[in-house]
VOBA-1610 file (N, C-alpha, C; in pm, whole numbers, padded with zeros to 5 digits, always signed):
BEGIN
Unk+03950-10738-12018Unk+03816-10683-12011Unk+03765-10702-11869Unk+03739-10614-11820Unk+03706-10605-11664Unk+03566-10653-11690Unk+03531-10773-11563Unk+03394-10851-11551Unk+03364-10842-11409Unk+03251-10838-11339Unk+03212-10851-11234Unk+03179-11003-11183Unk+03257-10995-11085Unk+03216-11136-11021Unk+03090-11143-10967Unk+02979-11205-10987Unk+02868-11225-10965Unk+02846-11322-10776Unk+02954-11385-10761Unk+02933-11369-10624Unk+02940-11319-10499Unk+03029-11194-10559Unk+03050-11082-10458Unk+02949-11040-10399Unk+02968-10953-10274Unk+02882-10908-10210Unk+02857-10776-10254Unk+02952-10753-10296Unk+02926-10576-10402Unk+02884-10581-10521Unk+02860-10698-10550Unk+02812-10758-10720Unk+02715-10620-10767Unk+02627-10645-10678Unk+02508-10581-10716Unk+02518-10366-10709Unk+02596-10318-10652Unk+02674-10232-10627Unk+02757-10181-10749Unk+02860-10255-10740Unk+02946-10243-10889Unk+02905-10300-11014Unk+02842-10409-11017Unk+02775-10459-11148Unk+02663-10472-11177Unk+02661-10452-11291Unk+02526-10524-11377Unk+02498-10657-11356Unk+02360-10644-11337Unk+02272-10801-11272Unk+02261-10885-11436Unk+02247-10796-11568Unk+02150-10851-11633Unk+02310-10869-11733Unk+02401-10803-11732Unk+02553-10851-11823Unk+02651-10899-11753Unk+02653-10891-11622Unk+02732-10903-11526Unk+02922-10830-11584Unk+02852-10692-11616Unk+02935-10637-11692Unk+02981-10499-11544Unk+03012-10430-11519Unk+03081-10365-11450Unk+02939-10231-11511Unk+02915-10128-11409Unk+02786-10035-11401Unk+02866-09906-11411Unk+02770-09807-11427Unk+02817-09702-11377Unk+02884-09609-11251Unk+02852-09673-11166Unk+02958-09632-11038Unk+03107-09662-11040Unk+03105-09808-11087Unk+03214-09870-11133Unk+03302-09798-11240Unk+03257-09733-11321Unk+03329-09711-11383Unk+03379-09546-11323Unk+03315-09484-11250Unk+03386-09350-11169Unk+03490-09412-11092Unk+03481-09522-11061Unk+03632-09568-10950Unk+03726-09679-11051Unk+03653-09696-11163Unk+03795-09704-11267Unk+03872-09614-11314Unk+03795-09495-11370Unk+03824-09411-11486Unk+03968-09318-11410Unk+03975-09310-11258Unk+04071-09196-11169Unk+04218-09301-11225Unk+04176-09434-11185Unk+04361-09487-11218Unk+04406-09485-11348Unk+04293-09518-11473Unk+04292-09514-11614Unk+04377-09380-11620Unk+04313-09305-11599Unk+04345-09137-11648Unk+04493-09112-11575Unk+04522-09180-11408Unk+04649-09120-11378Unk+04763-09170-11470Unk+04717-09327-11483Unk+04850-09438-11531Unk+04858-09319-11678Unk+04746-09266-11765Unk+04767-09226-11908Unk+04835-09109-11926Unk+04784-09019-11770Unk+04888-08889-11774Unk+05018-08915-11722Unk+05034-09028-11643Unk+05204-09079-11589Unk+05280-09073-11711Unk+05234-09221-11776Unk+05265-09249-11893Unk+05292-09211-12054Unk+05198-09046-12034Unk+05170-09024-12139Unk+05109-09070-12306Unk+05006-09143-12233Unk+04933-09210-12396Unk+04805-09158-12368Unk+04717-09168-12519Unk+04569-09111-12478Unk+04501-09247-12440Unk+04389-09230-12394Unk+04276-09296-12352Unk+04153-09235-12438Unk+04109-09367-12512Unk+03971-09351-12609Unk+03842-09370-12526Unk+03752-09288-12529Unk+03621-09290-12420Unk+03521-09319-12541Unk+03448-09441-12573Unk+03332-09486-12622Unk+03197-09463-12577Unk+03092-09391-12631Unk+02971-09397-12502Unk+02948-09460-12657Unk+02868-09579-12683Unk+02798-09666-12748Unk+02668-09689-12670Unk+02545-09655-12832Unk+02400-09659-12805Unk+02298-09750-12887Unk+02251-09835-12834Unk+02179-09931-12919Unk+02068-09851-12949Unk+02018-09809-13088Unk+01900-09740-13086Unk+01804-09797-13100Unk+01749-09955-13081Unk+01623-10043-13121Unk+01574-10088-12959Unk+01684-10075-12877Unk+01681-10150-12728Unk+01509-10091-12660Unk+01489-09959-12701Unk+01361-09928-12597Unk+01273-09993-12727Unk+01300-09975-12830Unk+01165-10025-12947Unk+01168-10157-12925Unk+01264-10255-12907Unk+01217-10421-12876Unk+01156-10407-12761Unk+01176-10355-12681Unk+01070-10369-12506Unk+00943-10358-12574Unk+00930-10218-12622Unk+00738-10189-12682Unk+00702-10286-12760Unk+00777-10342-12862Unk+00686-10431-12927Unk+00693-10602-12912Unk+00852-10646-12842Unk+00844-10775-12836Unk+00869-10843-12731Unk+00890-10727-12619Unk+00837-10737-12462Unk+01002-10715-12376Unk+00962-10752-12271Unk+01103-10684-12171Unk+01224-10837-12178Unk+01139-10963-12176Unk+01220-11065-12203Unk+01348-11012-12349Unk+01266-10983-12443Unk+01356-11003-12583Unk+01439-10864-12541Unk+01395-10734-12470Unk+01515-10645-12478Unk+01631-10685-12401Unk+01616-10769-12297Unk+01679-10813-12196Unk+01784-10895-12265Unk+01729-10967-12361Unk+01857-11056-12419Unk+01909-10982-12568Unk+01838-10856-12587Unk+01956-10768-12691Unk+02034-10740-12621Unk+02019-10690-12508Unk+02108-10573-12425Unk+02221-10708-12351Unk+02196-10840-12337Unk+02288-10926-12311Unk+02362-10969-12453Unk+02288-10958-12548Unk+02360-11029-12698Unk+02450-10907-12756Unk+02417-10743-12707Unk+02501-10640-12734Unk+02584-10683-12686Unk+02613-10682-12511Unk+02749-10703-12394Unk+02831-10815-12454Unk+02749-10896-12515Unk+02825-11052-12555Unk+02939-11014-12697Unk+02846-10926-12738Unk+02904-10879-12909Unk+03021-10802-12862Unk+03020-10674-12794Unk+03140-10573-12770Unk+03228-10638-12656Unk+03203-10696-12584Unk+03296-10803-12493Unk+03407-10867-12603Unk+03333-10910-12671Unk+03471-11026-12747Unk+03510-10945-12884Unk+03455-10783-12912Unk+03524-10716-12997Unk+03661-10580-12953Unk+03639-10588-12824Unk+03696-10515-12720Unk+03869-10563-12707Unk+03888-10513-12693Unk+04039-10523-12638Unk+04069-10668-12514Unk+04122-10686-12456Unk+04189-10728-12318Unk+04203-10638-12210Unk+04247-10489-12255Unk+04312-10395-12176Unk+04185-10321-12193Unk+04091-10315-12277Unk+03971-10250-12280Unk+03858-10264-12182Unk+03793-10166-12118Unk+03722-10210-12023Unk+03558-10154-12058Unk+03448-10215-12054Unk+03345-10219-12104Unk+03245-10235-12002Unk+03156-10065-11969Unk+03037-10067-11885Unk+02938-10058-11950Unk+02824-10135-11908Unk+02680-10105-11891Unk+02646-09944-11799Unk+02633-09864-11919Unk+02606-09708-11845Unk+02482-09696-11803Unk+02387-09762-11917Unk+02210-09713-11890Unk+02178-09861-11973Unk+02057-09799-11942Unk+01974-09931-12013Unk+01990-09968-12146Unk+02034-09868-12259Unk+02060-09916-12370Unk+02189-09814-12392Unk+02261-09780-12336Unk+02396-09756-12338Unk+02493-09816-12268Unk+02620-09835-12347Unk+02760-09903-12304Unk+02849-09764-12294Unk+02973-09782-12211Unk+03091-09695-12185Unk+03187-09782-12233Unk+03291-09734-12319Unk+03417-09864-12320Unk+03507-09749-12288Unk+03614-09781-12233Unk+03747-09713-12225Unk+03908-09792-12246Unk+03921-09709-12340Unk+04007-09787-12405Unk+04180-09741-12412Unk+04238-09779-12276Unk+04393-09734-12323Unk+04452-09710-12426Unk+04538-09650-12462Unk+04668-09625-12550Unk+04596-09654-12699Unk+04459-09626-12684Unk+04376-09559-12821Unk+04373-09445-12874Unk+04446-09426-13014Unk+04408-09286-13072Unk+04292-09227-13110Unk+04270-09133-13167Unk+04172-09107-13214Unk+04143-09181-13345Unk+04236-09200-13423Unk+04218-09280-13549Unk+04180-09402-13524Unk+04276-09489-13417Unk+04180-09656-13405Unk+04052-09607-13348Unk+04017-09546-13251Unk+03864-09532-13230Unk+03821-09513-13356Unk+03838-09443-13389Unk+03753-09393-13487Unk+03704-09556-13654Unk+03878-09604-13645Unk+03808-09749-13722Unk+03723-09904-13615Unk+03769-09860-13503Unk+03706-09939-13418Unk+03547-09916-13437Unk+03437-09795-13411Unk+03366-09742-13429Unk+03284-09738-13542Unk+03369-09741-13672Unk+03351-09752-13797Unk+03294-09936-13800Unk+03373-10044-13797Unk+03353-10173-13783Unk+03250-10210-13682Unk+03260-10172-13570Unk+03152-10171-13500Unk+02993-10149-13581Unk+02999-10029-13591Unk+02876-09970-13650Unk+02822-10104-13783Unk+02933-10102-13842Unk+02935-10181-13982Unk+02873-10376-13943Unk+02935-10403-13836Unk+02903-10537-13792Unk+02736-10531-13716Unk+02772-10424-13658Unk+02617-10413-13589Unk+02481-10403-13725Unk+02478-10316-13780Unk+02437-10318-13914Unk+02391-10446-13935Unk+02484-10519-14001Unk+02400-10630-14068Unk+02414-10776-13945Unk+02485-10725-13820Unk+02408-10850-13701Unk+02248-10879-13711Unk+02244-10972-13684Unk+02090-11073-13687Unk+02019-11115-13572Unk+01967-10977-13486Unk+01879-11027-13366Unk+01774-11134-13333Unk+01784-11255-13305Unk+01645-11317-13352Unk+01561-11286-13217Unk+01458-11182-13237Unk+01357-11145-13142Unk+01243-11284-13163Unk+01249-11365-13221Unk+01149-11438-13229Unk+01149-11555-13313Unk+01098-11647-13343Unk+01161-11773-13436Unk+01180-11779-13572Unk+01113-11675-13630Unk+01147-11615-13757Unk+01153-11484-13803Unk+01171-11400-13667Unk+01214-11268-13696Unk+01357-11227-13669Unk+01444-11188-13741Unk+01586-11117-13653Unk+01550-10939-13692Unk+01686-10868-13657Unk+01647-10767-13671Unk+01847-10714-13606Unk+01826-10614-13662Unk+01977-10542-13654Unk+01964-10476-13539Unk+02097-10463-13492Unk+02143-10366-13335Unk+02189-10281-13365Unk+02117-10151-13417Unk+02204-10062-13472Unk+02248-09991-13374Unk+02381-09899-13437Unk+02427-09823-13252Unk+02460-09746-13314Unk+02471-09620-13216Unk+02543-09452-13218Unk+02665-09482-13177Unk+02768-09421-13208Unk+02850-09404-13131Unk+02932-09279-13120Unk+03014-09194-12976Unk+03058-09099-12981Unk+03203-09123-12886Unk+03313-09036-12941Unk+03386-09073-12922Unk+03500-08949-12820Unk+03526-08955-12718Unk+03611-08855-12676Unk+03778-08916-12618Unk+03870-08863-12623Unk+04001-08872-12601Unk+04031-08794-12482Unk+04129-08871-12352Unk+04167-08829-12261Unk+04341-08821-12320Unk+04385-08673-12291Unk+04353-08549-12210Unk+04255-08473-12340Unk+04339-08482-12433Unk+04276-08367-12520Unk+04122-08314-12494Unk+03967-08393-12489Unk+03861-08368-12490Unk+03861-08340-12405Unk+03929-08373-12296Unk+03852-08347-12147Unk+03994-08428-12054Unk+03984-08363-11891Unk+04040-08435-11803Unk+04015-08503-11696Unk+03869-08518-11666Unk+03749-08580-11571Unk+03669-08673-11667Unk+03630-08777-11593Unk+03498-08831-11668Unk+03386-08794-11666Unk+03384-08700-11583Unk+03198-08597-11650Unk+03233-08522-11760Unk+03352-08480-11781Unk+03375-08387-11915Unk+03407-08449-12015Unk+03484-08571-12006Unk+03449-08702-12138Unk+03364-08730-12137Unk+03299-08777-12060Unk+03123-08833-12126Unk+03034-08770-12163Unk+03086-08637-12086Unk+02989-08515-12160Unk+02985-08496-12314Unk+03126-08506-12411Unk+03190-08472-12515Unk+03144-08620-12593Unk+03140-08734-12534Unk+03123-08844-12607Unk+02979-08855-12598Unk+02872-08830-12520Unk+02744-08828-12554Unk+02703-08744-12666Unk+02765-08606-12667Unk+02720-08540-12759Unk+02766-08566-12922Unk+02883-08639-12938Unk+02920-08651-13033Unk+02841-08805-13113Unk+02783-08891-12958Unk+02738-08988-13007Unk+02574-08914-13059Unk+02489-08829-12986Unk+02393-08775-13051Unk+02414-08716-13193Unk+02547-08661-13209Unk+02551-08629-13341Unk+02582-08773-13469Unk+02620-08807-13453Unk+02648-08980-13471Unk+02505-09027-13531Unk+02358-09035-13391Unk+02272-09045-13411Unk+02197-08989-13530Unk+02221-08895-13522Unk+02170-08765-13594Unk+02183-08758-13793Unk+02288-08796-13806Unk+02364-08834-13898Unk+02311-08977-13940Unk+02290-09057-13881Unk+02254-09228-13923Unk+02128-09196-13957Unk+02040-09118-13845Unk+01869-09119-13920Unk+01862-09054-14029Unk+01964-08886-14070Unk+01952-08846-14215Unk+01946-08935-14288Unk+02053-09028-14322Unk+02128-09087-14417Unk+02025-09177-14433Unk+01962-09261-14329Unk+01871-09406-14334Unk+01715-09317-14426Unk+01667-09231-14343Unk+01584-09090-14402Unk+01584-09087-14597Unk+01744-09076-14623Unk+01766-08993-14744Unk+01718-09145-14795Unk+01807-09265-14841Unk+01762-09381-14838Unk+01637-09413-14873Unk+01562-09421-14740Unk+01464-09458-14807Unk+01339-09379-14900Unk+01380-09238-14918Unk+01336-09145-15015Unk+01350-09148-15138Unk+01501-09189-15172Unk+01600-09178-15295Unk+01516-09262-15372Unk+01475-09189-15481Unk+01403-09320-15601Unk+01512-09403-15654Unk+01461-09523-15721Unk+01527-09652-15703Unk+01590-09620-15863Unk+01705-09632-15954Unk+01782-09623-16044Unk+01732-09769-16074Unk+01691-09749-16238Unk+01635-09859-16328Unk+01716-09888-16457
//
């Protein structure tokens, strides 16, 4: 799992201050060797864009301290559910990038599945007797098939993670509509 050394002089450049997780620039000057070694080699590469959907709602209601340590207790969570060979950016403020060698579409896809499922019933404690779940989107694209650049994978994995999104609020929606069986 690629980490940024925090005493570098490019720290701040290539990494995240607040996960000390590797940023988005960083990951445009990963993704060129990822993609050559996968077309040398011939294996796919799994592109994760993962989205915490509570990260801007804890800022509004329980301030910038408590989002600051979801968005570190997310990095902490997908860090040690990640691979070795898996490499894991801080894209945006409440989005992650993982890229994941010699991943099919099927392990993404149960990777993603467990993910979602652990995030679910994880236990944020925003406060001394409040927790609260990290729920996440996630979308998933495959190098070569989806795409052969990383603007055209992330393009394909944002949208699939909006549909992702899209799909969790129906379902949470239908839920809490569905009258209760007595």
């Amino acid at each position: 799992m690629a980490k940024c050394n925090k005493g570098d002089s490019e720290s701040h450049l290539l990494g995240d201050p607040l996960t000390a997780l590797p940023n988005g620039f960083q990951l445009y000057l990963m993704f060129d060797q990822v993609a050559m070694d996968a077309s040398r080699y011939e294996y796919p590469v799994a592109l994760l864009s993962i989205q915490f959907e509570e990260i801007r709602t804890i800022r509004q209601k329980w301030g910038p301290m408590s989002g600051d340590e979801a968005v570190r207790a997310a990095a902490r969570y997908l860090t040690k559910e990640l691979r070795e060979t898996d490499v894991l950016v801080r894209y945006a403020s409440d989005e992650f990038v993982a890229i994941s060698p010699k991943m099919s579409l099927e392990a993404a896809e149960n990777l993603k599945s467990r993910l979602q499922d652990d995030l679910d019933h994880f236990r944020f404690a925003v406060r001394a007797l409040t927790e609260i779940p990290l729920h996440v989107s996630v979308g998933i694209a495959i190098f070569p098939e989806d795409g052969q650049d990383l603007d055209g994978l992330l393009s394909v994995a944002e949208w699939r993670m909006r549909q992702d999104k899209d799909l969790r609020t129906a379902v949470k929606r239908r839920l809490k509509s569905a009258p209760s069986a007595n």
